[in-house]
C-alpha positions in Angstrom: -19.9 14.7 -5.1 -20.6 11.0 -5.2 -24.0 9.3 -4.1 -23.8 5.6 -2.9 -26.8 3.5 -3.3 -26.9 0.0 -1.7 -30.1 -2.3 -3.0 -31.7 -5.1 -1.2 -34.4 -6.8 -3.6 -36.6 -3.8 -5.2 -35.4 -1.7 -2.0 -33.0 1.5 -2.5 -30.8 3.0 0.3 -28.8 6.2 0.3 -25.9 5.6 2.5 -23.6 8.5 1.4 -24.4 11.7 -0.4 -24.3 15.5 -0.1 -27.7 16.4 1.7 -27.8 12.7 3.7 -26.0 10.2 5.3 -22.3 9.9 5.0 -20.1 7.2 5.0 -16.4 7.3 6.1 -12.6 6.6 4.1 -14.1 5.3 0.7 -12.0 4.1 -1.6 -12.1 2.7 -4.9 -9.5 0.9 -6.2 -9.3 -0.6 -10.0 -6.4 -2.2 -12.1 -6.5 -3.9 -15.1 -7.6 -7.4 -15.8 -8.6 -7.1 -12.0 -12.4 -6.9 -9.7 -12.6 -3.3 -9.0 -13.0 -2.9 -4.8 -14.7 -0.2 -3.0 -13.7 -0.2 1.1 -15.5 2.0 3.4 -16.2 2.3 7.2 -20.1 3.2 7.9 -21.5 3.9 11.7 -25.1 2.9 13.0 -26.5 6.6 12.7 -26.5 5.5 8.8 -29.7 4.7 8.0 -28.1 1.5 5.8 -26.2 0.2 8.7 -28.5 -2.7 9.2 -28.7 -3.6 5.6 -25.9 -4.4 4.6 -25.6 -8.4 3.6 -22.4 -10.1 2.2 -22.9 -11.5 -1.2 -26.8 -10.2 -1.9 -26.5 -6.5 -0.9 -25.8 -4.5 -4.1 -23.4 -1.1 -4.5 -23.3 1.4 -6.5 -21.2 4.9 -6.6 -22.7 7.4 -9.0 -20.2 10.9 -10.0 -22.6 13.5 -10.1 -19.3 15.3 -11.6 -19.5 13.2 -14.5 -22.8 11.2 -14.4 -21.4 8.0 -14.6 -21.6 4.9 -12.0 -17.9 4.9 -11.2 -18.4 1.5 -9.1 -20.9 -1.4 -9.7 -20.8 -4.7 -7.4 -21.7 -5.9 -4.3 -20.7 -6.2 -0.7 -18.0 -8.8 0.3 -17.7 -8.9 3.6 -19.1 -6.2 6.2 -17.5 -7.1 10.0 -18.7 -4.5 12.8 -15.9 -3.5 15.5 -15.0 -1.2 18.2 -12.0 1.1 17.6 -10.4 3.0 20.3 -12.6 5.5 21.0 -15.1 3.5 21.5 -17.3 3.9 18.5 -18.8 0.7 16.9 -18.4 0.8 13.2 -18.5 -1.8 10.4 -15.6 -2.2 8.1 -17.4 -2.7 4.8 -15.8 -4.2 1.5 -16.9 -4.7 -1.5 -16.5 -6.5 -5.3 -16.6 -5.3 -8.9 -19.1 -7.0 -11.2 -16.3 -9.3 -12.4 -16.4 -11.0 -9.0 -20.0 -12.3 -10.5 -17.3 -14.5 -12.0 -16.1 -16.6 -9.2 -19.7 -17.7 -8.9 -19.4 -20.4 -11.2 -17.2 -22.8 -12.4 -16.1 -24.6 -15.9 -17.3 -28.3 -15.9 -14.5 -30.6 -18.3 -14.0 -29.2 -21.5 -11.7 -29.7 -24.1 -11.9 -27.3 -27.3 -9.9 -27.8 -30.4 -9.4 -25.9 -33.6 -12.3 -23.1 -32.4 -11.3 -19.2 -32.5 -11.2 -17.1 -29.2 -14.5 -15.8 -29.5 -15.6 -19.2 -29.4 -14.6 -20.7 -26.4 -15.2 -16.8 -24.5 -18.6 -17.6 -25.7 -19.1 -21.3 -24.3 -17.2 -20.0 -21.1 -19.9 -17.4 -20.7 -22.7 -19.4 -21.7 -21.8 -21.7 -18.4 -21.7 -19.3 -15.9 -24.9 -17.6 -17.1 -26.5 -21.4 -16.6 -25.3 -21.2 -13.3 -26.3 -18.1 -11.3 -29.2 -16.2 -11.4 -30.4 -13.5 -14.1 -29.1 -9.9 -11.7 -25.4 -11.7 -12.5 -24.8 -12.7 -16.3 -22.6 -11.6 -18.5 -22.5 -11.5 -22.1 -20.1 -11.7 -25.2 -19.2 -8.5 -26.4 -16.4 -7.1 -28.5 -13.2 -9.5 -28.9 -10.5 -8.1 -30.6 -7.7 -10.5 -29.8 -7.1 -13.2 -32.4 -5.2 -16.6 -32.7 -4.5 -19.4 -35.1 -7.0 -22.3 -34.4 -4.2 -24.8 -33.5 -4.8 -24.3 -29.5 -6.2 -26.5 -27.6 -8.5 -25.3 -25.0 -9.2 -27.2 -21.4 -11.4 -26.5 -18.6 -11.2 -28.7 -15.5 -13.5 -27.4 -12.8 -12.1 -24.1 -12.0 -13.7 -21.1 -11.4 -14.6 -19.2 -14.7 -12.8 -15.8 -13.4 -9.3 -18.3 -13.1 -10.1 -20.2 -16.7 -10.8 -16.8 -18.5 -7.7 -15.3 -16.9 -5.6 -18.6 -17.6 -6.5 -20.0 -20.7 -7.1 -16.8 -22.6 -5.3 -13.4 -20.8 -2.5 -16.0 -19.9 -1.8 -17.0 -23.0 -2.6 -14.7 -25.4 -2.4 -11.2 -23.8 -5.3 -9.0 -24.1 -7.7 -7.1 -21.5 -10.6 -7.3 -20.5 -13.8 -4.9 -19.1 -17.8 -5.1 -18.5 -19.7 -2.5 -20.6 -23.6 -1.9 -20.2 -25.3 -1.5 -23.5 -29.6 -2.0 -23.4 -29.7 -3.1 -19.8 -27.3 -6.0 -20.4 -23.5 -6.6 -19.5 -21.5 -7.5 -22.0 -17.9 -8.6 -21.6 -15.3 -7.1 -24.2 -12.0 -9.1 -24.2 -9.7 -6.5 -26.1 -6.0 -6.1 -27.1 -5.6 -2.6 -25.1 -8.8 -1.0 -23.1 -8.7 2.8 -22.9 -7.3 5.7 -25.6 -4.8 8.4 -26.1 -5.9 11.5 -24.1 -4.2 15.3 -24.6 -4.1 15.6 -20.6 -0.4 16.1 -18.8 0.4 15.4 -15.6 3.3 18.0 -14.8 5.1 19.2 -12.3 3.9 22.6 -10.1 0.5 21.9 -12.3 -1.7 18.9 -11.2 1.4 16.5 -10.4 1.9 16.3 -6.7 3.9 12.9 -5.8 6.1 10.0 -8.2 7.9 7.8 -7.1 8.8 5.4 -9.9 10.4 1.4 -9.3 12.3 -1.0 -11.7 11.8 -4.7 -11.8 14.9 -6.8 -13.5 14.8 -9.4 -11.4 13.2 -11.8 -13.7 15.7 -12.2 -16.6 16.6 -16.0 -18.4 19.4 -15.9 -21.2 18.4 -19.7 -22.3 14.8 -20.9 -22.5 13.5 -24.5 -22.9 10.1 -24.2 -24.6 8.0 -27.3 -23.8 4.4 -28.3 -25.2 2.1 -30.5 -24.3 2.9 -34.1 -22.9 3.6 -36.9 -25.3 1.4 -39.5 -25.2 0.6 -40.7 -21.3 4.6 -39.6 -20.5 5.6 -37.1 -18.8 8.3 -36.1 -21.7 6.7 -33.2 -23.6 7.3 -31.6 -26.7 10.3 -29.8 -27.4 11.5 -27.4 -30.3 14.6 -29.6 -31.5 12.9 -30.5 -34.9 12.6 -27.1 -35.9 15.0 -25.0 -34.7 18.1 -27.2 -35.8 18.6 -29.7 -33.3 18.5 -27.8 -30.1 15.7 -27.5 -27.7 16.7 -24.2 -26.3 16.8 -20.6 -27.5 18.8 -18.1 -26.6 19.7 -14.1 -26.0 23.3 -13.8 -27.3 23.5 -10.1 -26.2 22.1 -11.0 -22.0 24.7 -13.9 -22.4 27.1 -11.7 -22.6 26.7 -9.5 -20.2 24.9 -12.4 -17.2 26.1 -15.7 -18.4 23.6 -18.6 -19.3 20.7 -18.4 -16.7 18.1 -21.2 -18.0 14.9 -21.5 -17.5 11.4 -23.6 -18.9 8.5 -22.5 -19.9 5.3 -25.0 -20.1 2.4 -24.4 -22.8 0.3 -27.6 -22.0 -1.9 -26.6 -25.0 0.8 -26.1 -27.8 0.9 -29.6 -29.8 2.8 -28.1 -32.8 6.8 -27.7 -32.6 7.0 -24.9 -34.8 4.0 -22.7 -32.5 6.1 -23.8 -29.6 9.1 -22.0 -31.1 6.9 -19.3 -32.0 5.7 -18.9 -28.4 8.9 -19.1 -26.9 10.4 -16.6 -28.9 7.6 -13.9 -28.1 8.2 -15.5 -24.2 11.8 -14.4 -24.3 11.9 -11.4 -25.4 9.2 -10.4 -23.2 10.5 -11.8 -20.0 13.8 -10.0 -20.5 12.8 -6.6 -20.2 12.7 -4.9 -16.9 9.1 -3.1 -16.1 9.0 0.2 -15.1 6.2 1.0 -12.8 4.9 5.0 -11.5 3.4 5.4 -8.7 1.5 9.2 -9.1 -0.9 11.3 -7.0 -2.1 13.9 -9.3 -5.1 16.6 -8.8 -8.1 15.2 -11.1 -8.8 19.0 -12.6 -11.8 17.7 -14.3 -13.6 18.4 -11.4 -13.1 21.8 -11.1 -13.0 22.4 -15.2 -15.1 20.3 -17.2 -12.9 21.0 -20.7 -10.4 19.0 -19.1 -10.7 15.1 -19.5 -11.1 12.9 -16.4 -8.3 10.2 -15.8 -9.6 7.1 -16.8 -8.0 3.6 -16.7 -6.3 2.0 -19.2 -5.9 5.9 -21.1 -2.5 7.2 -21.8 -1.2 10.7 -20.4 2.0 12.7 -21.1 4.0 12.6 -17.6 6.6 15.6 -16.9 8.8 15.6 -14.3 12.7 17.3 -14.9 13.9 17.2 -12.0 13.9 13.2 -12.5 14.1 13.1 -16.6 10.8 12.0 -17.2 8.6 13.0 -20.2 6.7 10.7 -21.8 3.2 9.1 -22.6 2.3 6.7 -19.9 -0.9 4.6 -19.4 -2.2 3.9 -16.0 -3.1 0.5 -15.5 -4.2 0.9 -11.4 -6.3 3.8 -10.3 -7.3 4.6 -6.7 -10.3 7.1 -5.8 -11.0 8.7 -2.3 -14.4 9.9 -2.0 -13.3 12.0 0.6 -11.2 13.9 -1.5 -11.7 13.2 -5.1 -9.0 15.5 -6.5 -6.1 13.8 -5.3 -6.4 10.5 -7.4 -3.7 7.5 -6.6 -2.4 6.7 -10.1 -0.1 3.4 -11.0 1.7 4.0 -14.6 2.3 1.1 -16.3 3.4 -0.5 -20.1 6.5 0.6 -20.3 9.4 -1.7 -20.7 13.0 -1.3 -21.0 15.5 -3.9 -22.0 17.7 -5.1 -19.2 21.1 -4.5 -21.6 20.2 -0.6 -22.1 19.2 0.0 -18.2 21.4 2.6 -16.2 21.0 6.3 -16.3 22.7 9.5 -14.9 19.5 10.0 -12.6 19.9 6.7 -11.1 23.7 6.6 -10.4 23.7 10.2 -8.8 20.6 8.8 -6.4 23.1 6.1 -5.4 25.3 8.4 -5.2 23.7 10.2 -2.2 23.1 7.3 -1.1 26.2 5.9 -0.2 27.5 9.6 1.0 24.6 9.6 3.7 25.7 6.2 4.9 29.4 7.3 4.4 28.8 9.9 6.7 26.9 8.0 9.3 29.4 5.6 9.8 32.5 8.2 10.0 32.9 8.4 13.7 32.8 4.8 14.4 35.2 4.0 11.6 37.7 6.2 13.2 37.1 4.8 16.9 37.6 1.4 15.3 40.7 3.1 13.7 42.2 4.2 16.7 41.4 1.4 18.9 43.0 -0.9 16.7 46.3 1.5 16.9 46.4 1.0 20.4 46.3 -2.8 20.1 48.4 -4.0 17.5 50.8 -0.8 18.0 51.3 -1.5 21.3 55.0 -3.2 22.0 56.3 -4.6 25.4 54.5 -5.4 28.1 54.2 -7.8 30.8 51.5 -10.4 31.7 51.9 -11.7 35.2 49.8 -14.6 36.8 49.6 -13.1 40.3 50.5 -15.6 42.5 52.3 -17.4 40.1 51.0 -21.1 41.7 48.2 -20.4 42.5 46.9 -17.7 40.6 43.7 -15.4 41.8 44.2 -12.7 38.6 46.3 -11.6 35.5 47.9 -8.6 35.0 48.8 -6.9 32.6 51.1 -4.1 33.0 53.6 -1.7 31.3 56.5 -2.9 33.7 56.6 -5.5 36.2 55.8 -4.2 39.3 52.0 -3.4 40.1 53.4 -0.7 42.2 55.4 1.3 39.5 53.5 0.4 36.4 51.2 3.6 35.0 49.1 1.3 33.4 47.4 -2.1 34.5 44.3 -4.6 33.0 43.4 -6.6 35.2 41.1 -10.1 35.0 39.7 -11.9 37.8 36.5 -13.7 38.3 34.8 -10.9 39.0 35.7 -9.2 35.9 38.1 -7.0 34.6 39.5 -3.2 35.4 41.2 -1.1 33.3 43.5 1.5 35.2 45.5 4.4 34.6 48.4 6.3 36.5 45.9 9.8 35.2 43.0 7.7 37.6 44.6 8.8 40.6 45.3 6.3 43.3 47.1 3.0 42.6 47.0 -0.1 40.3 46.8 -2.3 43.5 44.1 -0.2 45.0 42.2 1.8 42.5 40.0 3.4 41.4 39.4 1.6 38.4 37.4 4.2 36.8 36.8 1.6 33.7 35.3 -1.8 34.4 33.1 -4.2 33.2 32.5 -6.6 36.2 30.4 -10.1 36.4 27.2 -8.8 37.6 26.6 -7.3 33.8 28.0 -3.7 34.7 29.7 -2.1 32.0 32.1 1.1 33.5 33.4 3.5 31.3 33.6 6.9 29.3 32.2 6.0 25.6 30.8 3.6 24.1 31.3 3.5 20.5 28.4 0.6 18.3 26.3 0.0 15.1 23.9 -1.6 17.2 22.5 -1.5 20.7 19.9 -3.9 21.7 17.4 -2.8 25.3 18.8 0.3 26.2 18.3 1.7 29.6 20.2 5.1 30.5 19.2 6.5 34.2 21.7 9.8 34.8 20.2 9.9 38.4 17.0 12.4 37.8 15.3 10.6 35.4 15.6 7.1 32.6 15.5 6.8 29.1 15.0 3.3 28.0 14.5 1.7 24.5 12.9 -2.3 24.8 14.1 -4.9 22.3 10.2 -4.5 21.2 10.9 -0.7 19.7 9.2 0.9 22.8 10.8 4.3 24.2 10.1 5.5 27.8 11.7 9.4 28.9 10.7 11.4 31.6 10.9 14.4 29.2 12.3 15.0 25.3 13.7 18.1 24.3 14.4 18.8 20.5 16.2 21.9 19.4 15.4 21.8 15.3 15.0 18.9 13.3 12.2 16.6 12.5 10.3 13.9 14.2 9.2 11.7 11.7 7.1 8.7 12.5 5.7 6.1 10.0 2.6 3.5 11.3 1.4 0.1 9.8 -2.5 2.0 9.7 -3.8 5.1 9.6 -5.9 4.3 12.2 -3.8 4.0 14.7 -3.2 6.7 17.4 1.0 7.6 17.2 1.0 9.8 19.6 -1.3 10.1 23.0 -0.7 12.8 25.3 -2.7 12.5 28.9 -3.6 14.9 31.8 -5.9 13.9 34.4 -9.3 13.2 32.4 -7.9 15.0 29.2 -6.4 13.2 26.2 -5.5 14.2 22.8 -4.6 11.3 20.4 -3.0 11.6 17.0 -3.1 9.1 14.1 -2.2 9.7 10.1 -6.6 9.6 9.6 -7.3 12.3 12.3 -6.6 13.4 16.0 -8.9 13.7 19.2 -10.0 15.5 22.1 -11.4 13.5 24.9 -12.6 14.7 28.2 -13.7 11.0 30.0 -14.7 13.0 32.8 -17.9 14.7 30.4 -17.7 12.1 28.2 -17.3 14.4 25.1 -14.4 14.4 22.6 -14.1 16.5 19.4 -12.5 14.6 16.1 -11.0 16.1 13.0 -9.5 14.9 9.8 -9.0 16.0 6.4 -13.0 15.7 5.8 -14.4 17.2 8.7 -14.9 18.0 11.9 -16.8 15.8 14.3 -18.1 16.4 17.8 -19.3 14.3 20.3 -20.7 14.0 23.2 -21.4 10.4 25.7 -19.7 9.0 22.2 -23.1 10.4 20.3 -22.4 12.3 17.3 -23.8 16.1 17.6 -21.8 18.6 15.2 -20.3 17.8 11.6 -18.5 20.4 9.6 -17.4 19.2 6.4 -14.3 20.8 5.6 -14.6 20.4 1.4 -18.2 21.9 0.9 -18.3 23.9 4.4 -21.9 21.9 5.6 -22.4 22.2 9.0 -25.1 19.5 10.2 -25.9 18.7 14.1 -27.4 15.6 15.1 -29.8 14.8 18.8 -30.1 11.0 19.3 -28.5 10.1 16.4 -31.0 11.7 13.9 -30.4 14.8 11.9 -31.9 17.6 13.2 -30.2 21.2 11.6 -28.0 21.5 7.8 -26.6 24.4 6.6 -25.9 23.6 2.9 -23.0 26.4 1.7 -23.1 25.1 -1.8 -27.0 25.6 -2.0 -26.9 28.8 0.6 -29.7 27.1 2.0 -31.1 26.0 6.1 -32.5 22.9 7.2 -34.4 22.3 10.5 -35.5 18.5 11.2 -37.9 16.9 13.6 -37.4 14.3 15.3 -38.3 11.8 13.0 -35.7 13.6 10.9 -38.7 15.1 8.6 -37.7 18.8 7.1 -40.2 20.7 8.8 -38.0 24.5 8.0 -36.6 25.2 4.7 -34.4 28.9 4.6 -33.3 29.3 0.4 -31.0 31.9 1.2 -30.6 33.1 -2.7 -34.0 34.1 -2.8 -34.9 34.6 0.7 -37.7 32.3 1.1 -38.8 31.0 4.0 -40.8 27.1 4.2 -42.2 26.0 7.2 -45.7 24.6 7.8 -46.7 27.6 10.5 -45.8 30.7 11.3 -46.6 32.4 14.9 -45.6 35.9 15.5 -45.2 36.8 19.5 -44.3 40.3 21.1 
């Protein structure tokens, strides 16, 4: 279970925890070298509804699974809205402690032959000068190293964007806040996190991968360039040092792409043979292709202690056979729902492949299936296309006749020359054109022309054979189908006999489905669906957390589908909680004051009077 704490000045609020309020969709999300987030929707029956401030209203998220704050920061922003259904609602998001960052800026500075941990330090020292004492940071552990031939600049930026562009840019490295004695220190480290003897394996704890391969980024010939030379805006270049030419190459990407150039710019590099150092390191870094996981696994630590949490930045063994994976990956992004912790969104991360080497068995039988499923899509409007143009270019003979041959009022054309013999006739006019045959019945002169497509826009015939159909209307005389250029669909009924429907929103909020009857609706969404009666005002939700009814849009029941609570609610105030986990009852007054406590493991009964009555 999680507890979420938001601080105003010396005063604490409880806005989310097992035995008290309850906030809605929380979600951390952090990556590396990034401001952790935390999102969450909150409703005015919260007791912190009201005091929640952008910028000054503090945040933390404790694990009671592992004792440890698993989010520190503050709120960002905290809009309040209506949705659908009528409930108002704020939309709360909030920063990591590295946001404390963007709170200050870097006057002008320019540092020369200093170490890392040097400039960190002044950078640090700045913003500390700057904001007040709840938000500095300082130096900790630095681990990544670098000659002392850099030059270092600052130009009034924000000290988040200098520390991330003068120092991560540059010289790799990550970065994390640590609290050690009531202080924050910042450690600015090669690699954050640690081996771990935890797998993530298939029919175990690994429920979804998906996994995605970025090549796009590839140069064969790279122009390193330093800083500017003198007040020009020629810069340096790495011809004095690497024989003449001011380009590098890969011979073995050559070959297989062809040149594909490209420059690189290191304003601070004022030394030709660092510049050739750098570039080299840039090149062969740039052409690799990153391979990126995206994983939900079940977080078993929470249900056995002995096994180790995931943690970001750590490195797990990843098993998957049926798409050839087994390896030690690290996740660099980590996403945690507090509604249900178990089920952690993990990106993987770190791995690289060189572009030359990239192309497995796995990947060209997934194409594979690909191109047979489009294969067989498009099978029964190749062979219309097929036959049609048989009939076209087969076709020999003929006769085109402007009738009357003065004046004409159509063309015909016919397989003799008599409209009154042929067995076949197209005719054009300006009121369209008819397509006729002797099977029709009737005549070529008089009809019917059972195929037509005629100037007022109506199409006439048996098939129609297309890749793409653009506002589609069908009415069969008891009923339309239509389909809007806008993606909207409107039946009188739809029937399906096996299958799937599959349908894919831009928000789990928003209601996919609606069916109506009279004062009776049910709505469906990917978060949860509803029961409304307008007619009583009363509507019962349910998602994967809970339960919820209401009644006049007043919240009365909640059962909580991971713990099995039950807690009821009159004017917006608790007033009954049945704890499963603790086997214990809970009556409330109306001030929301305990005034009857049931411990059902040992059978005791608190209440401040008893009165027995026949």
């Amino acid at each position: 279970m999680f507890i979420v704490t938001i601080t105003n000045g010396a005063e604490n609020t409880i806005i989310h925890s097992d035995g008290t309020d309850r906030i809605s969709g929380g979600k951390i999300a952090k990556s590396i070298n990034a401001v952790d987030s935390f999102s969450f929707t909150i409703y005015p029956n919260n007791a912190g509804y009201d005091f929640l401030k952008p910028l000054t209203t503090a945040v933390k998220v404790y694990d009671e699974n592992t004792g440890k704050d698993i989010f520190i920061g503050r709120v960002l922003k905290c809009p309040d809205s209506m949705d659908e259904r009528g409930l108002i609602c704020r939309k709360v998001t909030c920063e990591g402690r590295l946001g404390w960052l963007y709170d200050s800026v870097q006057p002008y500075v320019e540092y020369k032959m200093v170490g890392i941990s040097t400039v960190l330090s002044s950078f640090l020292s700045k913003h500390n000068a700057q904001v007040g004492a709840d938000k500095r940071i300082d130096l900790g552990q630095v681990t990544v190293t670098a000659s002392n031939n850099y030059t270092y600049t600052a130009n009034w930026d924000k000290t988040m964007n200098v520390i991330a562009d003068k120092l991560i840019g540059k010289f790799g490295g990550e970065i994390q806040l640590r609290d050690k004695d009531g202080k924050v220190y910042l450690d600015y480290l090669e690699n954050i996190g640690h081996g771990t003897d935890t797998t993530i394996e298939l029919a175990v704890n690994l429920k979804t991968i998906s996994r995605e391969v970025d090549e796009t980024a590839v140069i064969t010939r790279l122009y390193p360039l330093g800083a500017k030379l003198t007040d020009s805006e020629k810069r340096l270049t790495i011809g004095t040092v690497n024989g003449g030419k001011d380009y590098i190459e890969d011979s073995s990407l050559i070959a297989k792409y062809g040149v594909i150039s490209g420059p690189q710019i290191w304003d601070d590099v004022t030394l030709a043979s660092n510049l050739l150092s750098k570039g080299k390191e840039y090149l062969k870094s740039v052409n690799r292709a990153k391979v990126q996981y995206q994983i939900t696994a079940l977080d078993l630590s929470r249900i056995d202690k002995h096994i180790e949490q995931f943690e970001l930045g750590c490195w797990y063994r990843v098993k998957n056979s049926l798409m050839g994976i087994d390896e030690d990956l690290r996740i660099v992004g980590i996403s945690i729902d507090l509604d249900n912790p178990q089920a952690s969104q993990l990106t993987f991360g770190d791995r690289f492949e060189t572009l030359s080497g990239f192309m497995t068995a796995k990947t060209q039988s997934l194409q594979s299936a690909i191109d047979n499923s489009e294969f067989r899509n498009r099978q029964v409007i190749d062979s219309k296309i097929e036959n049609a143009t048989k009939l076209i270019t087969g076709a020999e003979g003929g006769n085109v006749i402007l009738d009357p041959p003065t004046k004409p009022r159509r063309v015909l054309i016919m397989d003799t020359d008599n409209i009154d013999t042929c067995k076949s006739c197209i005719q054009f006019n300006l009121n369209g054109m008819g397509f006729w045959k002797s099977s029709d019945g009737g005549s070529a002169k008089e009809g019917p022309y059972t195929k037509a497509w005629t100037i007022d826009g109506n199409l006439i015939t048996d098939f129609i054979t297309a890749k793409v159909l653009t506002g589609l209307k069908i009415n069969n005389g008891s009923g339309t189908f239509s389909v809007s250029e806008n993606g909207h669909i409107i039946a009188k009924a739809l029937t399906m006999l096996g299958g799937n429907i599959n349908i894919e929103t831009n928000s789990k909020d928003n209601s996919v489905i609606k069916l109506s009857y009279k004062e009776w609706t049910l709505e469906l969404s990917p978060l949860q669906w509803v029961l409304k009666n307008s007619t009583i005002g009363g509507h019962v939700a349910c998602q994967a957390g809970g339960v919820f009814l209401y009644w006049n849009d007043e919240l009365k029941v909640n059962i909580d589908s991971n713990s099995g609570d039950i807690r009821t609610y009159a004017g917006g105030k608790a007033s009954f909680f049945l704890d499963t986990n603790n086997h214990s009852v809970s009556v409330y007054d109306e001030n929301e004051k305990r005034q009857i406590y049931l411990e059902g493991n040992t059978g005791t009964v608190y209440a401040k009077n008893f009165q027995q009555t026949n």
